[in-house]
C-alpha angles and dihedrals in degrees: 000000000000090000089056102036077054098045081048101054089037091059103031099047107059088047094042099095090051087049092041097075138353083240123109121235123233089219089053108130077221095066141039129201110227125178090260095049147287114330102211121191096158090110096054087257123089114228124167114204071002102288121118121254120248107270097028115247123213145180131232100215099341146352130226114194117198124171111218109181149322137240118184119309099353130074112208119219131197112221118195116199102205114207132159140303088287100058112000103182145023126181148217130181107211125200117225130209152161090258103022161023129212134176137203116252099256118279149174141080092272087259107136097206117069122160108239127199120169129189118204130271082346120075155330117239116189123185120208119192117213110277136205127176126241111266097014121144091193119089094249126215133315128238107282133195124218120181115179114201103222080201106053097020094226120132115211126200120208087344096305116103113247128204106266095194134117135238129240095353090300135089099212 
């Protein structure tokens, strides 16, 4: 009976505040509060006041919504797109404000840790370490660099600036 009491509360307790209410929670890793509202990505789809960003920004098998600083009048998310064992996460860095929202167009090596520094009301560094999947026989990627100006909104990789649009209306 102790083995299954313990498989039980293993297993319950970490779900029990999502089947406690219908209700989102603000500390959810799924959501993030900005000045301009509640940036929501439970459902896969990041809304923010529950209205979908332009262009739309979806997840693969999760989302994780963070919000990382602010500059003037625009809060900065980072949005991780979580996927499988062959490429577990993907990112965007979305700019929030009054009247909009607008992702980056997804971005990163899969890695899923990547090593963050922000300075304020500059700039977004983010430090991928090479990554290569379980079970590959190719040789992976290589450690890569993004830095994205808060003040120019590019987003450049290695250096060198990278589209940061969308396709078809969707960053997915």
């Amino acid at each position: 009976m102790k083995i299954v009491s313990f498989v039980l509360t293993g297993v319950l307790l970490p779900v029990a505040p999502f089947l406690s209410s219908g209700k989102a929670r603000a500390d959810d890793i799924h959501m993030a509060q900005t000045r301009f509202g509640l940036a929501d990505g439970s459902s896969n789809v990041l809304k923010i006041n529950g209205r979908l960003t332009t262009p739309e920004i979806d997840g693969n098998s999760g989302m994780f919504v963070e919000k990382i600083t602010e500059a003037d009048n625009a809060d900065y998310l980072l949005v991780t797109s979580i996927g499988g064992s062959g490429c577990p996460a993907f990112y965007s860095f979305v700019k929030v404000t009054r009247d909009s929202a607008t992702p980056t167009a997804y971005f990163g090596n899969c890695s899923d840790l990547p090593k963050r520094s922000v300075v304020p009301g500059k700039s977004v560094t983010l430090v991928f370490p090479a990554y290569r999947p379980l079970r590959s026989t190719s040789g992976g990627v290589p450690a890569e660099s993004y830095v994205y100006s808060l003040t120019t909104n590019v987003l450049k990789k290695n250096g060198k600036p990278i589209s940061t649009a969308c396709k078809g209306g969707k960053c997915e």
